[in-house]
PDB file of N, CA, C and O in Angstrom:
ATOM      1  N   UNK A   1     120.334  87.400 253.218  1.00  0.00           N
ATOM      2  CA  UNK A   1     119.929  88.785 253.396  1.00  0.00           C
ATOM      3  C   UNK A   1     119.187  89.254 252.139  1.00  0.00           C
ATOM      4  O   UNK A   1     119.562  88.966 251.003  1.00  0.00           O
ATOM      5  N   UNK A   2     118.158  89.962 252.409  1.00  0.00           N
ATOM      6  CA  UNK A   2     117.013  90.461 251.123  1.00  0.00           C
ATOM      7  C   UNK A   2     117.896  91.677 251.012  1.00  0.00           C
ATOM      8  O   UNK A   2     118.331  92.408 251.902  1.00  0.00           O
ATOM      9  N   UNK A   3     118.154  91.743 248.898  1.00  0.00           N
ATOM     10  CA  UNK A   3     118.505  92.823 248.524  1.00  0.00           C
ATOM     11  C   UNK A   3     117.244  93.870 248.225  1.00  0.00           C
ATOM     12  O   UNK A   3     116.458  93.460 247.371  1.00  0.00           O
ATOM     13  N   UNK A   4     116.906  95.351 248.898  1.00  0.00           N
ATOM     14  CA  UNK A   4     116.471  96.144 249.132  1.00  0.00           C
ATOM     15  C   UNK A   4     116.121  96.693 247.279  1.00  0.00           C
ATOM     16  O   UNK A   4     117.079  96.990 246.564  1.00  0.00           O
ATOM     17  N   UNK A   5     115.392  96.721 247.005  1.00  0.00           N
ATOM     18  CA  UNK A   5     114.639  97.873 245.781  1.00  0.00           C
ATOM     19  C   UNK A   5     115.280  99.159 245.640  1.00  0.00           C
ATOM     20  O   UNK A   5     114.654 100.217 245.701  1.00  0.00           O
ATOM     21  N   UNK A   6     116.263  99.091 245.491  1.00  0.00           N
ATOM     22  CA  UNK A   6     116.629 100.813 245.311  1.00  0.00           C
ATOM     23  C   UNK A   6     115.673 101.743 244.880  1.00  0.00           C
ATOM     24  O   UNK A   6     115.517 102.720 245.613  1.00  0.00           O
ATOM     25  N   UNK A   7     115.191 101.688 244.154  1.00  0.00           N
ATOM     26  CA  UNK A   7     114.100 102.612 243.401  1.00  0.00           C
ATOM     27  C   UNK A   7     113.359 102.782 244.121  1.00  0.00           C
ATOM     28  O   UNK A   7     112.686 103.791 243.910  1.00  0.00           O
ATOM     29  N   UNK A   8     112.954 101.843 245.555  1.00  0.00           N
ATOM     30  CA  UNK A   8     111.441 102.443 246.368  1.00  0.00           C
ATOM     31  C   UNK A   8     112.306 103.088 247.516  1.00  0.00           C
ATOM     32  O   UNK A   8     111.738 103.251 248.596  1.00  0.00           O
ATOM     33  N   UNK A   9     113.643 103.478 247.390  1.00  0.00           N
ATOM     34  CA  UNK A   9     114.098 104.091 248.421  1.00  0.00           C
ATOM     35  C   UNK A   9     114.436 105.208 248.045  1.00  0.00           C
ATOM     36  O   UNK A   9     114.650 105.534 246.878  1.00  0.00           O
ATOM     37  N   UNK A  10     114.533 106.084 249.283  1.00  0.00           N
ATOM     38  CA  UNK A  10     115.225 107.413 249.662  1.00  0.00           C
ATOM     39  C   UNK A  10     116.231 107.374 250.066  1.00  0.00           C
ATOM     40  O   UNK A  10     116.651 106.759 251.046  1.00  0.00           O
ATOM     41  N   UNK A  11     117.201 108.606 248.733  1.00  0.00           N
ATOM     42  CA  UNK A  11     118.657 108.433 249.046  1.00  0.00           C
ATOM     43  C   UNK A  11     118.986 109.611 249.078  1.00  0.00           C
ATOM     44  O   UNK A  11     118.913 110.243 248.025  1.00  0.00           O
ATOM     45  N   UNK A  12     119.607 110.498 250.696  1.00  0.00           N
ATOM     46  CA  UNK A  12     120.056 111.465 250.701  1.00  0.00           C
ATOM     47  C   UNK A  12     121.483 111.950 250.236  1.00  0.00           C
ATOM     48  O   UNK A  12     121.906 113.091 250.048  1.00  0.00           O
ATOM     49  N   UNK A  13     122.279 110.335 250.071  1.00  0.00           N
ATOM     50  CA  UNK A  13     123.590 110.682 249.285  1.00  0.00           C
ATOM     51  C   UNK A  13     123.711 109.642 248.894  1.00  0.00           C
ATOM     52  O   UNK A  13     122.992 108.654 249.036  1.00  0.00           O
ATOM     53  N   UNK A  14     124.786 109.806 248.282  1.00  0.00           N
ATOM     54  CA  UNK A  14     125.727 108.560 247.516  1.00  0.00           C
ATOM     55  C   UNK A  14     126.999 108.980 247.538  1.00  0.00           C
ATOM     56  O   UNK A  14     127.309 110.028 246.972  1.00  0.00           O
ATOM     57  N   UNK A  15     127.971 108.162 248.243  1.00  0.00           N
ATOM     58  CA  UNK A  15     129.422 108.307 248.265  1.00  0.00           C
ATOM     59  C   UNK A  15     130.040 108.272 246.721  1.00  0.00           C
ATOM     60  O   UNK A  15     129.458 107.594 245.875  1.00  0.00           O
ATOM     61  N   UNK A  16     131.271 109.044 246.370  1.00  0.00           N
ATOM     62  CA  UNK A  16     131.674 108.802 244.983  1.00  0.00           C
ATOM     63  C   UNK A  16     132.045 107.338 244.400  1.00  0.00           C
ATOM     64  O   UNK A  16     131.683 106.871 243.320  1.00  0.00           O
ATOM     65  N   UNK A  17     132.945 106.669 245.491  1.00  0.00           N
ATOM     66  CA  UNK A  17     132.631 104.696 245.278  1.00  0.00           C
ATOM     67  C   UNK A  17     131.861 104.065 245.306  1.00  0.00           C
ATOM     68  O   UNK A  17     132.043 102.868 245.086  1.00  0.00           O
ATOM     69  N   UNK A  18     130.292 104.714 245.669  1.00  0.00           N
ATOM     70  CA  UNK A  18     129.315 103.930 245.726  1.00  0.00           C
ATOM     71  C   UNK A  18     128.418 104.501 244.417  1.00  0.00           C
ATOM     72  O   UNK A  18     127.204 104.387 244.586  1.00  0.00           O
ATOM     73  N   UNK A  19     128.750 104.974 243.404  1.00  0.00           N
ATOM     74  CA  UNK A  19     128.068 105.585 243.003  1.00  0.00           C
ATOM     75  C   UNK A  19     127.415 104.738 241.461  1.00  0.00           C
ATOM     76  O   UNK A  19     126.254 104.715 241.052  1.00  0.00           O
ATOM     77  N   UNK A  20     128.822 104.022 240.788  1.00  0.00           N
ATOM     78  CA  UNK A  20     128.687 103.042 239.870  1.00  0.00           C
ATOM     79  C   UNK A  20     127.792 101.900 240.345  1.00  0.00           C
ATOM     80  O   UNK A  20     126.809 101.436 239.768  1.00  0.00           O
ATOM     81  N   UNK A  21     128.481 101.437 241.841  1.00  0.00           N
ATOM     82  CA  UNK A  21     127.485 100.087 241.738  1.00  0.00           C
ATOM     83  C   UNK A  21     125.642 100.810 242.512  1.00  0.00           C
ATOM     84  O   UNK A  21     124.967 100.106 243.263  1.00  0.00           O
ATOM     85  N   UNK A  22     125.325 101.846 242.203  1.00  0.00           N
ATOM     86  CA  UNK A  22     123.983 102.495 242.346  1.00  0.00           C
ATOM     87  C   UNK A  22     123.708 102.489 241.177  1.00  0.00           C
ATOM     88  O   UNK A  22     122.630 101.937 240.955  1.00  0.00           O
ATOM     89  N   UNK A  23     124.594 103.142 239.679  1.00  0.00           N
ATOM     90  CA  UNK A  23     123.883 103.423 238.909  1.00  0.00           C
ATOM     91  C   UNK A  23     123.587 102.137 237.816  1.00  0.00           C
ATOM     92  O   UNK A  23     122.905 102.210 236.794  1.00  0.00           O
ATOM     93  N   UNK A  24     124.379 100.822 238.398  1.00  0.00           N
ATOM     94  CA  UNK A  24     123.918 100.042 237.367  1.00  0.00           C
ATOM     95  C   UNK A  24     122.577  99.112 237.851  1.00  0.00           C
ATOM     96  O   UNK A  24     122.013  98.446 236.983  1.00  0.00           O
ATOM     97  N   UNK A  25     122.004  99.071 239.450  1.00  0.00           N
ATOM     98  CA  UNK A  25     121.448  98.785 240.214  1.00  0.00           C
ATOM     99  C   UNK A  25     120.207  99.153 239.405  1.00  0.00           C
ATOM    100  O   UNK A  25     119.211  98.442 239.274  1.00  0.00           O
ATOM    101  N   UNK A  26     120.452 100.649 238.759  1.00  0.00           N
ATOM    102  CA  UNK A  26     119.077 101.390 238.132  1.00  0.00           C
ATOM    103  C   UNK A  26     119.099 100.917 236.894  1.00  0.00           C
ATOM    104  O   UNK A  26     117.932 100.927 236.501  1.00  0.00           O
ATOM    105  N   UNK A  27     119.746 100.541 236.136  1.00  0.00           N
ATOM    106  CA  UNK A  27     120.157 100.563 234.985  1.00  0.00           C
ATOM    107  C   UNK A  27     120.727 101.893 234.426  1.00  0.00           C
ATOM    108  O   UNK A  27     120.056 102.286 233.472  1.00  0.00           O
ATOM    109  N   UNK A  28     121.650 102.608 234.706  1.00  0.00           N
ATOM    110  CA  UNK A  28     122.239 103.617 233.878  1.00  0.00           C
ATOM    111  C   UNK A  28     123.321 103.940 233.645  1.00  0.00           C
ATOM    112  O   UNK A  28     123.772 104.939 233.085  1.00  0.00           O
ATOM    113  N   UNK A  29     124.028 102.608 234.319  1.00  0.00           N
ATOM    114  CA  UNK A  29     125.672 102.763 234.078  1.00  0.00           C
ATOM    115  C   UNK A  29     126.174 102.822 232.939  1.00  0.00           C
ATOM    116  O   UNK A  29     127.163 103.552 232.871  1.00  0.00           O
ATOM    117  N   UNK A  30     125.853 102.311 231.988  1.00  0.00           N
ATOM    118  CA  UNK A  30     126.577 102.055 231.201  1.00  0.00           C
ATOM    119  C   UNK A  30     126.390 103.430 230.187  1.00  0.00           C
ATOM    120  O   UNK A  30     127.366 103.909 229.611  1.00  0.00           O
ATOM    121  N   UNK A  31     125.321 103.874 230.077  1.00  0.00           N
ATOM    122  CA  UNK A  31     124.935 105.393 229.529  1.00  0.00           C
ATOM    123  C   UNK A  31     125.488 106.439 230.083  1.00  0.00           C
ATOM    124  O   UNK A  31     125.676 107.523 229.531  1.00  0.00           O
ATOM    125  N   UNK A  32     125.813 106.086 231.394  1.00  0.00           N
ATOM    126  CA  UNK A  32     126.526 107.080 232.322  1.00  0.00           C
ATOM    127  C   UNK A  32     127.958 107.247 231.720  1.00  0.00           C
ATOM    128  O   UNK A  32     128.507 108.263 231.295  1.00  0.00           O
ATOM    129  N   UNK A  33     128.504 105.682 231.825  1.00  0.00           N
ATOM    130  CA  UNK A  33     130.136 105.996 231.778  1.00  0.00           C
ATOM    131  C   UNK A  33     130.394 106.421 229.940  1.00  0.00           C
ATOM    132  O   UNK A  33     131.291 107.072 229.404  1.00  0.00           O
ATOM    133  N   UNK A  34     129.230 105.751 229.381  1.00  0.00           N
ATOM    134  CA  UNK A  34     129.528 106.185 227.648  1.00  0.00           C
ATOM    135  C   UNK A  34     128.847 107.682 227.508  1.00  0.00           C
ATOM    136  O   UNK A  34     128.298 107.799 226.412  1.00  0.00           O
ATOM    137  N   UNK A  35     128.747 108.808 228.305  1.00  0.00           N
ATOM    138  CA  UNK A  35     128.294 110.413 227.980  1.00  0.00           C
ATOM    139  C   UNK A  35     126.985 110.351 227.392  1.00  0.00           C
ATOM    140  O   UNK A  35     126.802 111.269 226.592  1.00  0.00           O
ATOM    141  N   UNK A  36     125.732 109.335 227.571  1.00  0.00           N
ATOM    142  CA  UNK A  36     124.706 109.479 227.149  1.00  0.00           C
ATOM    143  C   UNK A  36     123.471 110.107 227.875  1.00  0.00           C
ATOM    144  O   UNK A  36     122.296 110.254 227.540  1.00  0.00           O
ATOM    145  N   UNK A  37     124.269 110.456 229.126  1.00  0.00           N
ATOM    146  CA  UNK A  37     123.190 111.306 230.068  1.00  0.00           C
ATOM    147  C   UNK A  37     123.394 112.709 229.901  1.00  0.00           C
ATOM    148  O   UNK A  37     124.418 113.190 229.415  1.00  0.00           O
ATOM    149  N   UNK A  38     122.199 113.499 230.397  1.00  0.00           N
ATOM    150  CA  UNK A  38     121.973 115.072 230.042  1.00  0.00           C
ATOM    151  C   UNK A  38     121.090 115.258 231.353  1.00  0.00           C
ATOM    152  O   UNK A  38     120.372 114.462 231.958  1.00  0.00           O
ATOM    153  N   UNK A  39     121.356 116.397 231.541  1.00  0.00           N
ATOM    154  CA  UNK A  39     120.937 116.817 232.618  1.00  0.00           C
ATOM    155  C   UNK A  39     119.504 117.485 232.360  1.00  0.00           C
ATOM    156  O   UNK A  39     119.278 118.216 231.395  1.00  0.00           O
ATOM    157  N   UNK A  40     118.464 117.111 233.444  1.00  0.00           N
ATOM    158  CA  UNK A  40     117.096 116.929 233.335  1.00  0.00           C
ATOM    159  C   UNK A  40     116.630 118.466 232.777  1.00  0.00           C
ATOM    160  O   UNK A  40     115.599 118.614 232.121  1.00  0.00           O
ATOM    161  N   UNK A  41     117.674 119.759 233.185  1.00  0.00           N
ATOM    162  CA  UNK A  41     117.351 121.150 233.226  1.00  0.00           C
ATOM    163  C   UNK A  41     117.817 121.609 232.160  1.00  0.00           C
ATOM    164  O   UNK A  41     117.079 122.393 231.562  1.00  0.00           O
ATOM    165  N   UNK A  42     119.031 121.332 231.612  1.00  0.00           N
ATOM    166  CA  UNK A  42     119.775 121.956 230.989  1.00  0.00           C
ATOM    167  C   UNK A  42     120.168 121.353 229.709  1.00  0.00           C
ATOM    168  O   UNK A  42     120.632 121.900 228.708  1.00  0.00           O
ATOM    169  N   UNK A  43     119.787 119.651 230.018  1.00  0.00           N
ATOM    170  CA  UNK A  43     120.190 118.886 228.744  1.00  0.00           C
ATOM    171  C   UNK A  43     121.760 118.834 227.972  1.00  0.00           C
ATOM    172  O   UNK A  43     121.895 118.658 226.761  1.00  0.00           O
ATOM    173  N   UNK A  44     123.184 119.073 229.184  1.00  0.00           N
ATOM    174  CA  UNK A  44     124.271 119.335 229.087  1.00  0.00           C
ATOM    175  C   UNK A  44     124.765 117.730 230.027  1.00  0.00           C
ATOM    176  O   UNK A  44     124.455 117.220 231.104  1.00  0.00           O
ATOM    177  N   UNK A  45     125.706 117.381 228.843  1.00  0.00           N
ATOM    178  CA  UNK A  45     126.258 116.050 229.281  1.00  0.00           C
ATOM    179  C   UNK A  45     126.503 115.881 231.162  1.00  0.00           C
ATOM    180  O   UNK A  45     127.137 116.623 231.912  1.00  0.00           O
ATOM    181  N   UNK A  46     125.778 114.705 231.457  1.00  0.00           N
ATOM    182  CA  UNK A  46     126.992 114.529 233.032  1.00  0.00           C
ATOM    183  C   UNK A  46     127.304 113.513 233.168  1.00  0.00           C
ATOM    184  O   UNK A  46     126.835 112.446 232.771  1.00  0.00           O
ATOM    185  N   UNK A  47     128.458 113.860 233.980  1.00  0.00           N
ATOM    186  CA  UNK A  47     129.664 113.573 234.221  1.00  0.00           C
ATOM    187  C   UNK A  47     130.370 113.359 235.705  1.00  0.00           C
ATOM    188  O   UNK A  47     130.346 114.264 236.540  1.00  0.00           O
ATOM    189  N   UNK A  48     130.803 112.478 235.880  1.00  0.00           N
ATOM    190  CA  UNK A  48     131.475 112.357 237.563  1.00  0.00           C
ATOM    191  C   UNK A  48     131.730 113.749 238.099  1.00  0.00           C
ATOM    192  O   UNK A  48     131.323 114.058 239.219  1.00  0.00           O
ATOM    193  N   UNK A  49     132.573 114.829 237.123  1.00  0.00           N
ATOM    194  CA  UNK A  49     132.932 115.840 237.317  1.00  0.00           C
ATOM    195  C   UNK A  49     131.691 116.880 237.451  1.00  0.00           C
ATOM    196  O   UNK A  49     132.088 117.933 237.950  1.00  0.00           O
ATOM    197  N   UNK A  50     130.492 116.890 237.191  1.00  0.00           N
ATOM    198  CA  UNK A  50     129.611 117.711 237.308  1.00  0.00           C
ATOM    199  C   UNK A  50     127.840 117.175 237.795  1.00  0.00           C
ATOM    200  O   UNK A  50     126.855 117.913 237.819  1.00  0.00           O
ATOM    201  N   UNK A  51     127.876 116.123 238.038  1.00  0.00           N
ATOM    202  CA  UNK A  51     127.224 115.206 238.798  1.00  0.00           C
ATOM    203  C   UNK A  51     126.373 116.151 239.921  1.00  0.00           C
ATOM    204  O   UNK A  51     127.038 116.169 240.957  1.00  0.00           O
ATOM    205  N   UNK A  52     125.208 116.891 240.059  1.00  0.00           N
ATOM    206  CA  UNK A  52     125.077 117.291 241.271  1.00  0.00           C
ATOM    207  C   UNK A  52     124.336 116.195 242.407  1.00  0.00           C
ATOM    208  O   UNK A  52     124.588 115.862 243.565  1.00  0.00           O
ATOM    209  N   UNK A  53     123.058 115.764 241.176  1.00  0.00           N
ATOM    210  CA  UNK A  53     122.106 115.225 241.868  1.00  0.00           C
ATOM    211  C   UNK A  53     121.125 114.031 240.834  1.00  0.00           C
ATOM    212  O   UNK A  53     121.118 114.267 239.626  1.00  0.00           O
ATOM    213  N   UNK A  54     120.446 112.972 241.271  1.00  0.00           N
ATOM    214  CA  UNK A  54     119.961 112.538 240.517  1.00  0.00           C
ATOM    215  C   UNK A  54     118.480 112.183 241.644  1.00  0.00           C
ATOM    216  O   UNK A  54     118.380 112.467 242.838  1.00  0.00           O
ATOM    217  N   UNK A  55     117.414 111.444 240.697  1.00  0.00           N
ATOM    218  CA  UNK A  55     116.119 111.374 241.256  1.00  0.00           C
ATOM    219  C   UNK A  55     115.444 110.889 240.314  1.00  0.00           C
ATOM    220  O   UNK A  55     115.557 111.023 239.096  1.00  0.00           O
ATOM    221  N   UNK A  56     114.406 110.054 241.223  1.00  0.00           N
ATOM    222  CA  UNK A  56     113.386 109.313 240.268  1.00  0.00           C
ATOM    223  C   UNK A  56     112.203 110.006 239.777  1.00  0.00           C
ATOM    224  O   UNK A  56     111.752 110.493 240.815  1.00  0.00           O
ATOM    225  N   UNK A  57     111.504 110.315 238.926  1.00  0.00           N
ATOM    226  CA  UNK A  57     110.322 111.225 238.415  1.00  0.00           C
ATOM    227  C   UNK A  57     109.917 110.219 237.282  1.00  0.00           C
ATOM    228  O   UNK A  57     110.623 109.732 236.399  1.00  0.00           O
ATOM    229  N   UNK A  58     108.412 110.021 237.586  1.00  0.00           N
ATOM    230  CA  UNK A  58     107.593 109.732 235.953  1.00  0.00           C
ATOM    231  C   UNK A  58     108.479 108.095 235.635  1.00  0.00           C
ATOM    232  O   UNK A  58     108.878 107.816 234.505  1.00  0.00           O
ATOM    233  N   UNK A  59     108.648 107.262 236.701  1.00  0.00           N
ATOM    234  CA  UNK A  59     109.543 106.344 236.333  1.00  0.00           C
ATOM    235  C   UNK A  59     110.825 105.867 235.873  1.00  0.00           C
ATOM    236  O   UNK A  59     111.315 104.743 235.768  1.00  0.00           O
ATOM    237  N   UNK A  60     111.352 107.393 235.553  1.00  0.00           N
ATOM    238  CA  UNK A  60     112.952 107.686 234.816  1.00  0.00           C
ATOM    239  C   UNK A  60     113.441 108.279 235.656  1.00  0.00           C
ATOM    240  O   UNK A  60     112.856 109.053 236.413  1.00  0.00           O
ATOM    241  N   UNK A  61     114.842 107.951 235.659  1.00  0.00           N
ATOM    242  CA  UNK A  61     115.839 108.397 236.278  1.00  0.00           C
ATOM    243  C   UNK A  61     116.215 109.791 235.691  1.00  0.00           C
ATOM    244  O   UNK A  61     116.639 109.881 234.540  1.00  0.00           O
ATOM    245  N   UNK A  62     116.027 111.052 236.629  1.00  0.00           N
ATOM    246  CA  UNK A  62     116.487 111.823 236.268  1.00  0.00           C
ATOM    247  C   UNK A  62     117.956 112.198 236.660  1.00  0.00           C
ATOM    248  O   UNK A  62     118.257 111.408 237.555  1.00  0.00           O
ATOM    249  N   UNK A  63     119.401 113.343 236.315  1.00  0.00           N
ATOM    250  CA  UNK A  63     120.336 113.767 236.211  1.00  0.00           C
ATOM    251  C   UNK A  63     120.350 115.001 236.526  1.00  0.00           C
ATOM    252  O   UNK A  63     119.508 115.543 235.810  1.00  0.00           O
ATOM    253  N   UNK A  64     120.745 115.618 237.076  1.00  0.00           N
ATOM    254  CA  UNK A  64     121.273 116.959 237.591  1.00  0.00           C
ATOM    255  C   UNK A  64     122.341 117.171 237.542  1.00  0.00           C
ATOM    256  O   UNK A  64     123.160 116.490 238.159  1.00  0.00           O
ATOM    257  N   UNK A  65     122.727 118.382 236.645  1.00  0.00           N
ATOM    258  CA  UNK A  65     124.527 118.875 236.401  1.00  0.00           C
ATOM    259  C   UNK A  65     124.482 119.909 238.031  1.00  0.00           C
ATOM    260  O   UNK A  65     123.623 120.087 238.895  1.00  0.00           O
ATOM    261  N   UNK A  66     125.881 120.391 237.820  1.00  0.00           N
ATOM    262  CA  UNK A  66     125.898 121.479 239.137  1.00  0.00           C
ATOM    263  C   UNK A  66     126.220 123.024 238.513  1.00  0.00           C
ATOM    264  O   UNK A  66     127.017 123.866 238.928  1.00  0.00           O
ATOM    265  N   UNK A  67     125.710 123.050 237.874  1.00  0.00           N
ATOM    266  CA  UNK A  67     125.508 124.213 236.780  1.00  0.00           C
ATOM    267  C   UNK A  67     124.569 124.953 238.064  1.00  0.00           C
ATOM    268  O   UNK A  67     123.725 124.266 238.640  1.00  0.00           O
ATOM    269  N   UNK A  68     124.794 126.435 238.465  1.00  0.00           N
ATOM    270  CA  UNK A  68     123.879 127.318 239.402  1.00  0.00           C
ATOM    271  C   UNK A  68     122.133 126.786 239.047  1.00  0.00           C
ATOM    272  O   UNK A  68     121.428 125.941 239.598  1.00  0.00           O
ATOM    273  N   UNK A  69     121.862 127.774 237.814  1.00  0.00           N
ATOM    274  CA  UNK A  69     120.781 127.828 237.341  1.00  0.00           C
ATOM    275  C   UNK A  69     120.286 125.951 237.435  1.00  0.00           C
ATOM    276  O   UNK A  69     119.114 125.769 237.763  1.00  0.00           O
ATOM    277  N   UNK A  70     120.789 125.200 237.273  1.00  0.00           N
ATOM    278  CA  UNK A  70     120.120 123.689 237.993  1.00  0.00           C
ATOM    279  C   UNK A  70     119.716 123.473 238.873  1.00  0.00           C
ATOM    280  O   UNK A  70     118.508 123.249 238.955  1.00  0.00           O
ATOM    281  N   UNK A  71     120.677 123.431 240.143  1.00  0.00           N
ATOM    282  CA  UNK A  71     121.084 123.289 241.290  1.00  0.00           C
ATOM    283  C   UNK A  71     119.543 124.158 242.041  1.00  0.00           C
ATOM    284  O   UNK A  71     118.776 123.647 242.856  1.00  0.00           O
ATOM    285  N   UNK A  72     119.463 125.364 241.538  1.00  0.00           N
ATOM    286  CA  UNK A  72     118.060 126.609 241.545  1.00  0.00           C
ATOM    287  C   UNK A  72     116.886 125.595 241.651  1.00  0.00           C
ATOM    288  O   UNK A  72     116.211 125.114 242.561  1.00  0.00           O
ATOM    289  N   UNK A  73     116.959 125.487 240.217  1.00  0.00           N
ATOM    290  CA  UNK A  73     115.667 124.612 239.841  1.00  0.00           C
ATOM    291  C   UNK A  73     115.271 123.409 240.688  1.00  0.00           C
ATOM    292  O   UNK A  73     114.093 123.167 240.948  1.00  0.00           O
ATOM    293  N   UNK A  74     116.476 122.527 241.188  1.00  0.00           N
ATOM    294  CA  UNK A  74     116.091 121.255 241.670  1.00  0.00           C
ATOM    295  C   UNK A  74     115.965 121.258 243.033  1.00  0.00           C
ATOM    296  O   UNK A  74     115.551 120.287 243.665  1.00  0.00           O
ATOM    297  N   UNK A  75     116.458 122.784 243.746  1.00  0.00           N
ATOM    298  CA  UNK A  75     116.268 123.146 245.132  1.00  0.00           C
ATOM    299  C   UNK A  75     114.731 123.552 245.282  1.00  0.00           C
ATOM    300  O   UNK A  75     114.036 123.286 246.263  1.00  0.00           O
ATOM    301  N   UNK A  76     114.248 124.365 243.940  1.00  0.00           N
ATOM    302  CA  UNK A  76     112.952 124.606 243.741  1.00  0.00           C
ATOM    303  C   UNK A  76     111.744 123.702 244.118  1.00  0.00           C
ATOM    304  O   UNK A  76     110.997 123.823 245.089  1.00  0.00           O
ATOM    305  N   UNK A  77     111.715 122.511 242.859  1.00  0.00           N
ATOM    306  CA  UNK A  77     111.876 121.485 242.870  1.00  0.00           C
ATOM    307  C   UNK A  77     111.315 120.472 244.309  1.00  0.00           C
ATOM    308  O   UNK A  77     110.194 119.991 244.471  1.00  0.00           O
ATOM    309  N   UNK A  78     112.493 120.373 245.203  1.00  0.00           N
ATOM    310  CA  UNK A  78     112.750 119.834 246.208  1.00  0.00           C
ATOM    311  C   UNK A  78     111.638 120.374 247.285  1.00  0.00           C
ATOM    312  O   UNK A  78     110.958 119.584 247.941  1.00  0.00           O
ATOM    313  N   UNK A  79     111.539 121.550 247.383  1.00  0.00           N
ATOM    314  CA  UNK A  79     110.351 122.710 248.166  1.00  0.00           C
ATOM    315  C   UNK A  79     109.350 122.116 247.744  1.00  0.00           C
ATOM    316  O   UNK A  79     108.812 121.538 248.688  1.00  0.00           O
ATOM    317  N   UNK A  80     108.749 121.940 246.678  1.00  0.00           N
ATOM    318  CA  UNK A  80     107.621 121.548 246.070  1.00  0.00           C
ATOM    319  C   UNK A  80     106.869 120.350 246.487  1.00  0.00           C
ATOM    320  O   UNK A  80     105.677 120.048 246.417  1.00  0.00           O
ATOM    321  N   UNK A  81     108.073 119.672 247.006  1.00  0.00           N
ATOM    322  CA  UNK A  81     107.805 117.705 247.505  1.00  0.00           C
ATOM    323  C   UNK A  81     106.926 117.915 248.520  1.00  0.00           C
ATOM    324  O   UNK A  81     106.469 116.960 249.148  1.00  0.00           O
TER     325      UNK A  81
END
């Protein structure tokens, strides 16, 4: 069975158990589980616990906290596509 490109796909979710073996797929697990991610809006650590959303832009993986004023922006954002 051919493993699929994550990156050329569209992902409307990710289950919370599926979420590690996604982010090392991208390469960002390990930045993930050591607090080296910031959220694309706000630049505030995330975290399993505040995790809203993530997305590919400009080749990088972006992060979304669930901070209102984010959540705003990336719904914004999303309209724009």
């Amino acid at each position: 069975m051919e493993e699929k490109d994550i990156k050329k796909e569209e992902l409307d979710f990710v289950y919370d158990d599926d979420l590690m073996p996604v982010f090392e797929k991208l390469g960002i697990k390990e930045d993930f589980i050591n607090g080296k991610l910031v959220c694309y809006y706000c630049n505030k650590k995330v975290t399993n616990e505040n995790l809203s959303a993530f997305f590919l832009e400009d080749g990088q993986i972006r992060l979304v906290c669930n901070e209102k004023d984010c959540s705003e922006k990336l719904g914004k954002r999303e309209q724009n596509l």
